[in-house]
KOLKE-12911 format. One line per 8 residues: for each residue x negated, y, z negated of C-alpha. Coordinates in Angstrom, 3 decimals, padded with zeros to 6 digits. Layout:
N
X,Y,Z ~ ...
% end
This chain:
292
008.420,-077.840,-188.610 ~ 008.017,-075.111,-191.270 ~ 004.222,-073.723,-190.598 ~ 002.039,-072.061,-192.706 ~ -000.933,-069.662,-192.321 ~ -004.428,-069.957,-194.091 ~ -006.447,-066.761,-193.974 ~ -009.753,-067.212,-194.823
-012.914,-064.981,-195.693 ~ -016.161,-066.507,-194.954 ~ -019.818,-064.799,-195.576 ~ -021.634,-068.136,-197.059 ~ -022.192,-071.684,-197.398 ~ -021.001,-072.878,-194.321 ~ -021.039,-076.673,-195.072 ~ -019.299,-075.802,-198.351
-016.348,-074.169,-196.112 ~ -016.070,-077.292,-194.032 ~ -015.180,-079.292,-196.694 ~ -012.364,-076.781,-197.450 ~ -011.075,-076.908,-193.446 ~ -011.206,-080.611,-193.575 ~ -008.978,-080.570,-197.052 ~ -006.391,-077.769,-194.820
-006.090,-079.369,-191.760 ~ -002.530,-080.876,-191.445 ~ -000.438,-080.152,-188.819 ~ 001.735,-078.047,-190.981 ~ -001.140,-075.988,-191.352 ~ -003.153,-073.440,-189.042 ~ -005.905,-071.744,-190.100 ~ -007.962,-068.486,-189.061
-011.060,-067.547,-190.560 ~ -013.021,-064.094,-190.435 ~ -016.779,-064.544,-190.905 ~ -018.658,-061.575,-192.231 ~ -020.920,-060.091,-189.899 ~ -024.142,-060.093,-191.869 ~ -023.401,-064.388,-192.148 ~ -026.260,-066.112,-190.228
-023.690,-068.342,-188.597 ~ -020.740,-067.777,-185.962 ~ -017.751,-069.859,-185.657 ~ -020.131,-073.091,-183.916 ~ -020.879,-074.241,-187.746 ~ -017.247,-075.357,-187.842 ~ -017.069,-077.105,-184.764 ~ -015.205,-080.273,-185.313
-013.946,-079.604,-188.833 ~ -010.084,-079.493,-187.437 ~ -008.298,-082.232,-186.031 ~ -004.039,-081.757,-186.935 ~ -004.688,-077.580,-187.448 ~ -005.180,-074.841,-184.922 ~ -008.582,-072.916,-185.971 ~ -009.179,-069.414,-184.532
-011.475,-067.006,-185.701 ~ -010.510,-063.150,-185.573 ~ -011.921,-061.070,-182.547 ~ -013.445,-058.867,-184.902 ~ -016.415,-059.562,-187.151 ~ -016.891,-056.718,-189.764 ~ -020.008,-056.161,-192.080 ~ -018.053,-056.473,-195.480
-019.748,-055.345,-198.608 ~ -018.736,-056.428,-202.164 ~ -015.830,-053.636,-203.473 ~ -016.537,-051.878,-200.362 ~ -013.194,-051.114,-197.668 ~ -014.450,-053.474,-195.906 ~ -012.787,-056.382,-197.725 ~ -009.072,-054.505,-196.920
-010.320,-054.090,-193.612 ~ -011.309,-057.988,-192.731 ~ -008.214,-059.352,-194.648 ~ -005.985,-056.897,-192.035 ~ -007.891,-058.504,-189.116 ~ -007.143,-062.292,-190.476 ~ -003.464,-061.145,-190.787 ~ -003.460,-059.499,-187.100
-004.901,-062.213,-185.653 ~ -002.133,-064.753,-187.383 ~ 000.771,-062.995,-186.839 ~ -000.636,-062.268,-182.720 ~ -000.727,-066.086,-183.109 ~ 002.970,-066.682,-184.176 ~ 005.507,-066.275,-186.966 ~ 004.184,-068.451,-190.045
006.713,-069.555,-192.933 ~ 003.647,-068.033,-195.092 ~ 000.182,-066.411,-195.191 ~ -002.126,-067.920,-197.835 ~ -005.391,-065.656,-198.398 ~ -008.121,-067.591,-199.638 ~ -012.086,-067.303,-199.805 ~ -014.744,-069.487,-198.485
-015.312,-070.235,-201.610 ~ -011.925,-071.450,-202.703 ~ -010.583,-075.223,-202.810 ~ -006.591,-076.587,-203.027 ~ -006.446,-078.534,-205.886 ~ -002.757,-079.587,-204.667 ~ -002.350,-082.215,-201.983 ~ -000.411,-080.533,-198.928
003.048,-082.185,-199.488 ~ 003.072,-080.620,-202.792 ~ 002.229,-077.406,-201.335 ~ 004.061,-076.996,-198.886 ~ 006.955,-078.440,-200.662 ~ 006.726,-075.406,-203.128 ~ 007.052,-072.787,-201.114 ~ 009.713,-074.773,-198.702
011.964,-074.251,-202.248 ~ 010.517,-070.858,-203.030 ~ 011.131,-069.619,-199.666 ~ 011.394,-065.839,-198.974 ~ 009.495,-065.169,-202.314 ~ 006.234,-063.165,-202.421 ~ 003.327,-064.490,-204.360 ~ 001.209,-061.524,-205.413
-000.713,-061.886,-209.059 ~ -000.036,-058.295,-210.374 ~ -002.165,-057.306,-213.255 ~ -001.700,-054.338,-215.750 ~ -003.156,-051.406,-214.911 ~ -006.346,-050.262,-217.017 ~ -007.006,-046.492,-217.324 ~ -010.410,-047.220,-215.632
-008.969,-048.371,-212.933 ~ -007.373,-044.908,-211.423 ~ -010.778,-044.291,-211.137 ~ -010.966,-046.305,-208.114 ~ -008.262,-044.286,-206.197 ~ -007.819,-040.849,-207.512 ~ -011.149,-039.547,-207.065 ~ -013.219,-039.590,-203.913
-015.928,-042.002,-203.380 ~ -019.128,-040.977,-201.256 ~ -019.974,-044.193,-200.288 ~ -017.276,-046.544,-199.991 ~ -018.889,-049.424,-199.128 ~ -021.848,-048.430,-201.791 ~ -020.128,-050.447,-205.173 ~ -022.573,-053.803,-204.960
-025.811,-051.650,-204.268 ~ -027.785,-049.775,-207.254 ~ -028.511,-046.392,-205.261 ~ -025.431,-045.295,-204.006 ~ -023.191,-047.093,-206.941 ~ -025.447,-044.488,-209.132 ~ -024.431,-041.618,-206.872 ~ -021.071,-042.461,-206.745
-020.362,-042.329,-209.651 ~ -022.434,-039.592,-210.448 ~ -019.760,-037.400,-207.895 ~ -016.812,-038.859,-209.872 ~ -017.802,-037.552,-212.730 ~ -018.360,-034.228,-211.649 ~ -014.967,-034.580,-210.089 ~ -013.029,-035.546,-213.354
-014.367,-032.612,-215.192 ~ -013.395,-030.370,-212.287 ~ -009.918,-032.817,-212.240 ~ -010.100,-033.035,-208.558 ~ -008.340,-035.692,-207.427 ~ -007.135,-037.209,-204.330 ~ -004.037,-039.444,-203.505 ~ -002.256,-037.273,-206.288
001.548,-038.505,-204.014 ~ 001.061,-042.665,-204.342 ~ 002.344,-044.647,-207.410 ~ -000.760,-047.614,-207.511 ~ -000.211,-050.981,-208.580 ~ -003.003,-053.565,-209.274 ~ -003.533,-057.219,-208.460 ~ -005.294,-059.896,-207.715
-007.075,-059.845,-204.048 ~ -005.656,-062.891,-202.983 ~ -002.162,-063.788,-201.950 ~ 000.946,-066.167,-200.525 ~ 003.141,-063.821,-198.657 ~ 005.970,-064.211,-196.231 ~ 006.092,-063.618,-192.196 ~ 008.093,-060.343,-192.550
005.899,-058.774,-195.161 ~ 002.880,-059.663,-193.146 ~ 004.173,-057.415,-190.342 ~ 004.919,-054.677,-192.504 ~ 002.082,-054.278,-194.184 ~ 000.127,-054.373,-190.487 ~ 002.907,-051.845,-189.519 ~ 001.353,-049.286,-192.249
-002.350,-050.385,-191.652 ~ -002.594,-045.901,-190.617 ~ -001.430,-045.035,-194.168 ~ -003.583,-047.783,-196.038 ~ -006.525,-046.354,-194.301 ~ -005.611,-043.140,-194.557 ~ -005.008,-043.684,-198.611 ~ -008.097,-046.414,-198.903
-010.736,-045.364,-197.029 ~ -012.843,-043.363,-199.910 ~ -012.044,-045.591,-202.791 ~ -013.145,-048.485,-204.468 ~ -012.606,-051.658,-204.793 ~ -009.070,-051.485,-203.137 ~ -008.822,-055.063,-202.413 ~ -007.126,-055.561,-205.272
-004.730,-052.313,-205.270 ~ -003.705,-051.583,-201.300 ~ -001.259,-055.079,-201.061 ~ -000.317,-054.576,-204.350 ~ 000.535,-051.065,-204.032 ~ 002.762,-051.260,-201.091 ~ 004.452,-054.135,-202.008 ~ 005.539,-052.199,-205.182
007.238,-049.152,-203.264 ~ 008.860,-051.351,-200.539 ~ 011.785,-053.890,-201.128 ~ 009.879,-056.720,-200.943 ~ 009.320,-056.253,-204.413 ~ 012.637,-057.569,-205.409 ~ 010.633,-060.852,-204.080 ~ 007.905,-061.121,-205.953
007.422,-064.452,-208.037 ~ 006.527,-064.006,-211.784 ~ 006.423,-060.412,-211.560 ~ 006.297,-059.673,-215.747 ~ 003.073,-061.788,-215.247 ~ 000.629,-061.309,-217.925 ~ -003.020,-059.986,-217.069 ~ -004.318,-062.678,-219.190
-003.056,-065.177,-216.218 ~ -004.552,-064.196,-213.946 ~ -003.424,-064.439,-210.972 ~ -000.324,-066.644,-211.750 ~ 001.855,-065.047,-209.956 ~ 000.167,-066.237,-207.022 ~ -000.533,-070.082,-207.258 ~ -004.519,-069.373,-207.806
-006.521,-070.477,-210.888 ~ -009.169,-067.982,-211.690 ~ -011.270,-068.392,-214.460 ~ -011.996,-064.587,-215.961 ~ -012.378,-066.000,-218.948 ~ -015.798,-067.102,-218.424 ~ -016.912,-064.632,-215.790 ~ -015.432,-061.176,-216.445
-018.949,-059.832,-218.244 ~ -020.311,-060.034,-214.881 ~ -017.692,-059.146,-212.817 ~ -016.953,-062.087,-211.124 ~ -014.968,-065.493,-211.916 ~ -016.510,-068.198,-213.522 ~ -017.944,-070.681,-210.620 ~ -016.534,-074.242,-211.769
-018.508,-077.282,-212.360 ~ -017.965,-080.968,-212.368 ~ -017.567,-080.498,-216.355 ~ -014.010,-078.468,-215.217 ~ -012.422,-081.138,-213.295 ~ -010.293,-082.783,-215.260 ~ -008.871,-079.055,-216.202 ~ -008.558,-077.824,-212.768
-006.818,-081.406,-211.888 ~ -004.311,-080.434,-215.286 ~ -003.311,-076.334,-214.324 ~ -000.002,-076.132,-212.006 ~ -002.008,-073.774,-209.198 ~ -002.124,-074.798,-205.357 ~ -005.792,-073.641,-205.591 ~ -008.671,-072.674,-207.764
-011.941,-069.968,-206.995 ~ -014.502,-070.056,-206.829 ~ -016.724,-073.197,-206.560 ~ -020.410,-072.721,-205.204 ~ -022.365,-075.683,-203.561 ~ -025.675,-074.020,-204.873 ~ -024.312,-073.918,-208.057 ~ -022.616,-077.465,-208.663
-022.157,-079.429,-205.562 ~ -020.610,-082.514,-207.082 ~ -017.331,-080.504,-208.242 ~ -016.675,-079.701,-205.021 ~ -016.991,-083.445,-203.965 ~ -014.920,-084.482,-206.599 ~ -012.148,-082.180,-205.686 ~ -012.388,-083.231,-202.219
-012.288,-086.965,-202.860 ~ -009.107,-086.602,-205.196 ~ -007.154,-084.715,-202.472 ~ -008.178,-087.110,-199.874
% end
């Protein structure tokens, strides 16, 4: 039986993220979850949530902070703790706050004919974005928090007029944060987890650059699905719907209501972020009761 790997990132709404176990488990399926540190819950709240899918929970628990390291640091953890599991036809990274909108046969029929390919939503780089990467951040775990956002940026700025820049060597690439990759990329990207945080570990918001930027300089970019893939997709290059559309003036994804089902039951993506049970708890139970 071809198996498959679901990485997960948890820091909220713990009921919310047993609905999405129960709508994974399937024995082709196992899953391993990291739960943020700062969460007021341990791995207990999803007791019982798995009945056909292993469900193991990383060793680790690290304090992740929106844009912060942190984020490549916990999605390295998920993928250590999978791959010192077993050998998985494919690693999906997905949020807490995600949901399949694709029954499992369909998925995992996919990628059973797409085998070998890498799913990885690559985006055009903006010239804000070398920002995040070329200059050194003081506090890189300081993005989501007025004070030290404000004196970060303060020190790039005296660092671009100076033009004193750091990782001056490393051709970056941008994408989405979240992924579908194979079993052998999965090992080598844990194989240079040094040089990522040697590169990553005083710049920003490198969740969606350190994947993406390795992947480019390596041969597994020969692999990549829709590679040309416009920025104004979003993501589909790796079988998630994201809504920017509605969210980007405040920096997130639009959260999806029960207004947006019958479009996120039309798009051709295995899964859609993000959907919020404080927001709009009947989208998530209409989603749930489709798939089921």
């Amino acid at each position: 039986m071809i198996r498959h790997a679901c990485l997960l990132l948890v820091h909220t709404n713990p009921s919310q993220v047993r609905t999405l176990l129960s709508l994974l488990d399937d024995p082709r399926n196992d899953i391993f979850v990291h739960i943020d540190r700062k969460a007021g819950f341990g791995p207990g709240a999803f007791d019982g949530c798995c009945k056909q899918s292993g469900l193991y929970f990383t060793d680790r628990r690290i304090a992740v902070h929106w844009g912060g390291v942190s984020i490549m640091r916990a999605e390295l953890e998920l993928l250590h703790k999978a791959t010192s599991t077993g050998a998985y036809s494919y690693y999906h990274l997905l949020s807490g706050m995600d949901l399949p909108i694709k029954g499992q046969d369909e998925i995992h029929s996919f990628f059973e004919s797409h085998n070998g390919m890498e799913f990885i939503g690559f985006w055009e780089m903006k010239p804000t974005t070398s920002s995040r990467f070329n200059y050194y951040t003081l506090f890189p775990e300081g993005a989501g928090f007025f004070l030290t956002n404000l004196l970060n940026n303060a020190f790039k700025s005296i660092l671009m007029a100076l033009k004193i820049r750091i990782n001056t060597d490393v051709d970056f690439r941008y994408a989405a944060q979240w992924f579908s990759i194979t079993d052998d990329l999965a090992r080598y990207v844990l194989e240079r987890r040094n040089w990522l945080e040697k590169v990553f570990r005083h710049t920003n918001t490198c969740d969606e650059i350190f994947l993406a930027t390795l992947v480019w300089d390596s041969p597994f970019r020969d692999k990549l699905y829709d590679k040309e893939a416009h920025p104004a997709n979003s993501g589909s290059g790796n079988m998630r719907f994201i809504d920017w559309s509605r969210g980007a003036s405040i920096r997130h994804p639009w959260t999806f209501t029960a207004d947006d089902f019958d479009l996120l039951m039309r798009v051709p993506q295995f899964w859609a972020r993000k959907f919020n049970e404080k927001v709009d708890p009947v989208i998530i139970r209409k989603v749930a009761e489709k798939l089921r």
